[in-house]
N, C-alpha and C positions, 0 to 999 in steps of 0.2 A: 899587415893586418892579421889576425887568428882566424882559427879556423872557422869559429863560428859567424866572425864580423863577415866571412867569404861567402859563407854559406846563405843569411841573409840579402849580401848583396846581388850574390844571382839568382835567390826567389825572388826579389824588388822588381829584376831586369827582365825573367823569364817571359819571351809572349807578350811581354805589355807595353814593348816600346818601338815606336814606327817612325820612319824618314817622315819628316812635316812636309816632306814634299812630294817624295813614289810613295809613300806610305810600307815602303820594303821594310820587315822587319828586322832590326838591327839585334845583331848576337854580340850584346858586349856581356863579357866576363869579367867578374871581381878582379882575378887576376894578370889582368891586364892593367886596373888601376896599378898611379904609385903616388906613395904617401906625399905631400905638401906640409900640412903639416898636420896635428897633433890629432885631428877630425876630419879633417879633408882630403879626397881622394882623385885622383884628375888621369883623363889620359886626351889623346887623339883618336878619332875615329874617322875612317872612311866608311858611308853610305856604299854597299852591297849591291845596291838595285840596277837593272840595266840602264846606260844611259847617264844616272847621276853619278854627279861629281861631287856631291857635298862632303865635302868635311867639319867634322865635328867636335866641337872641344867641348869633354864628358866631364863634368865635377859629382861626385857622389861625398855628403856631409853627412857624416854621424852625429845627431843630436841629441844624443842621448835615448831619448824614447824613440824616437823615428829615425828613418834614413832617407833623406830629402836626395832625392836624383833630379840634376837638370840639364839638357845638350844644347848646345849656340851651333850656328852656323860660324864657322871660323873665318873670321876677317871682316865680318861681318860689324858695321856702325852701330849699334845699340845702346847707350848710353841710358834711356828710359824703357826701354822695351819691356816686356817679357820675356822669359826665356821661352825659344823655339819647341824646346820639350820640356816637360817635369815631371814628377814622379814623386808622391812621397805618401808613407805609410808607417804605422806604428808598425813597433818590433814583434807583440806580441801575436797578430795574426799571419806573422812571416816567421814565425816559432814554428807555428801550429801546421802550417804548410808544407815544413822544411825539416822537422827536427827527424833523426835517424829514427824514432820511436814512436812517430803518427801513426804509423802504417800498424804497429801492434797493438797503440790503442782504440783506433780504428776498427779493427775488428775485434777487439774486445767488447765493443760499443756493438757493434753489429752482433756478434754473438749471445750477446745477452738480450737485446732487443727479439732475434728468434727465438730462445729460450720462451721468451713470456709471451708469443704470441703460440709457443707450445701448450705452455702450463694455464692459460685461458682456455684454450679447447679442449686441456685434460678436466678442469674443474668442471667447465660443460657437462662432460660425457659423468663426471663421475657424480651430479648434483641429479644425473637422472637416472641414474643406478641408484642411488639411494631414495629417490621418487620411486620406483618400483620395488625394493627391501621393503620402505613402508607401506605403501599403496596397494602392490602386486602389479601384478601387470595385464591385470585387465586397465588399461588407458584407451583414451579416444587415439583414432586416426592421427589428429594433431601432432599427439604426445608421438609415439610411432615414425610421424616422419623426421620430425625434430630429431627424436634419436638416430635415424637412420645419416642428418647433415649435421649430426654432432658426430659419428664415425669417421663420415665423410671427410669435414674437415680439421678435425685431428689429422688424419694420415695425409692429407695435403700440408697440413702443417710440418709433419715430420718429415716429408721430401723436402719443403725446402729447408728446413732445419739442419739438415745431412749435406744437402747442395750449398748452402754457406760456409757449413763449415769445412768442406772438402775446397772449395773454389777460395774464398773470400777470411777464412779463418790459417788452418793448418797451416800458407805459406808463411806466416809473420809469429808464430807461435812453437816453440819449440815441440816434435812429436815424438821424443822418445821418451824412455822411462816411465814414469807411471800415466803419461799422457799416453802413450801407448797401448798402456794395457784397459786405460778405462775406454780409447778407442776402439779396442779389438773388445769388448763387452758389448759396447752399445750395437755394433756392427752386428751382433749374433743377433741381439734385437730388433735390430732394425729390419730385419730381413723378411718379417712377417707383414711389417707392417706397410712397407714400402710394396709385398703383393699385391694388400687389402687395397690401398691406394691406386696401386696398377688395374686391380680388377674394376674401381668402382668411375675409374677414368675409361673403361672401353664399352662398362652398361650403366654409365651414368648412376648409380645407386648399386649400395649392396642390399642382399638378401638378410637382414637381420633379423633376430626372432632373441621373446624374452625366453628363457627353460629354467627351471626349475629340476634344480640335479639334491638327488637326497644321499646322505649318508649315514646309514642309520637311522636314531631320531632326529637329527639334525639336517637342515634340507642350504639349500642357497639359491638364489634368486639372480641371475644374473642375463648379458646382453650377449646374444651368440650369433654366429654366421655359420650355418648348417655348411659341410663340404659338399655334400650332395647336389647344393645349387649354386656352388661356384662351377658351373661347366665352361666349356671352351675358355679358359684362362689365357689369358695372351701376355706373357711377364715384359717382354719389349723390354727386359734387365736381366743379367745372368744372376744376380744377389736377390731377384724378387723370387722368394719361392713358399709353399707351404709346405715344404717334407717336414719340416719341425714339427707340424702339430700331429698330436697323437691322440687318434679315434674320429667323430663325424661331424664334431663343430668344434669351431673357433672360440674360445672364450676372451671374445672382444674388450672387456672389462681389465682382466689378468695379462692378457697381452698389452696391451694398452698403458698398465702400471708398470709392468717391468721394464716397457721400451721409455718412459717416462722416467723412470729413477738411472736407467741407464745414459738417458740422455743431462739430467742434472747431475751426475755425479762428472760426466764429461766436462760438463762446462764449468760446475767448482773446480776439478782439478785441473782444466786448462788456466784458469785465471789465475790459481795459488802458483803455479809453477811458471807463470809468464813472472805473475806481480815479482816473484822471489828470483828469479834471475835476473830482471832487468831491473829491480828495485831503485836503484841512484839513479837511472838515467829518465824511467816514469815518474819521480819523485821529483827532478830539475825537470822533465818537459814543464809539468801539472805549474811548475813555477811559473818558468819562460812565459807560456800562456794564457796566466791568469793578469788581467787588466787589474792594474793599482785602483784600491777603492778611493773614493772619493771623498775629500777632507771639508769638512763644513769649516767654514771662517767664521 
């Protein structure tokens, strides 16, 4: 058989098949079958479990779309019976289980998923910046706290955003070259923000305030967190720090956009640079695991 007929047949076998009698799990491997003939694959099995003595005579059929697995007791009288065990499943979700390139789409899936649960909480925070551009920022109480758990959960967003992609991303995704370099960006970014987070994780809520910074005749309206009442800081991270900012507040808005473009330009360049090296083999998975449509008669 090839490699991939092997490879499906021990996702079919993996974990899902038990002695009908100790219920011990049986570790047959593809390569232990041997051909019969042209679809059909067979061997002997001894039963593992303490105690039993069964043996097993294993047939594995290639049917095209499926791979029917079934095991007899050997010696055994059955002439109408059922088989002792069976097993059978389409090919395409024994692709998707199995193919060398699940694990990269997999989290390519996951990393875009945190992405957009980023760039919801950036729209938040930035749809109420512009309530206050227009408005000013005399708002109700409401308005105020709202902004203060649109902060809040942006930067919980971006922890786990950073925690995906460091855990559940980067192993399956190549990190040099220009993934590299858009990681070491976001990283300088992130550095502020993953504080804010830290801070607003040990007193529950930041200190934010709207200011009004002029220059000139030109002024701006923006969401800030005074340094002044960020006291007793506790980072519980060596990367969480505010030495980057420079003077008495945070400009929550401006920080917030840069660690947000730094963060999508990471996950475009992750994805162009996965899609374009593994291109044949995402391109055959996307095959392998797509179910044949359905032909009206």
């Amino acid at each position: 058989m090839d490699d991939e007929l092997e490879r499906l047949i021990n996702t079919l076998l993996d974990g899902e098949i038990r002695c009908y009698d100790c219920h011990t799990p049986l570790d047959i491997q593809a390569n232990e079958l041997e051909r019969q003939s042209e679809h059909v694959y067979t061997t002997r099995y001894n039963c593992p479990g303490d105690g039993c003595s069964i043996e097993y005579d294993v047939q594995v059929e290639d049917e095209g779309l499926t791979l029917h697995f079934e095991a007899n007791e050997r010696g055994a009288n059955r002439p109408d019976k059922p088989a002792d065990m069976t097993q059978v499943s389409r090919k395409e979700p024994l692709q998707k289980k199995s193919h060398p390139v699940r694990k990269l789409t997999d989290a390519s899936k996951e990393l875009t998923n945190a992405f957009a649960i980023l760039q919801h909480n950036h729209r938040r925070l930035q749809e109420a910046h512009e309530t206050i551009e227009k408005e000013g920022f005399d708002q109700d109480t409401d308005f105020h706290l709202r902004v203060r758990a649109d902060i809040h959960n942006y930067t919980a967003s971006a922890y786990s955003f950073e925690e995906i992609v460091g855990k559940n991303v980067e192993p399956h995704i190549p990190s040099d070259g220009p993934i590299e370099n858009a990681k070491n960006e976001f990283d300088e970014e992130h550095e502020v923000v993953k504080a804010l987070r830290t801070y607003a994780q040990h007193h529950l809520a930041l200190p934010s305030s709207f200011v009004h910074f002029f220059d000139g005749d030109e002024g701006e309206i923006t969401i800030t967190v005074p340094m002044d009442d960020l006291d007793d800081f506790r980072p519980g991270d060596p990367e969480a720090s505010f030495d980057l900012i420079e003077g008495d507040h945070i400009d929550v808005v401006d920080r917030v956009n840069r660690h947000y473009e730094a963060a999508e330009k990471l996950v475009a360049t992750m994805l162009k640079v996965a899609e374009e090296k593994y291109e044949e083999q995402i391109e055959e998975y996307r095959e392998a695991t797509r179910f044949p449509e359905m032909t009206k008669e």
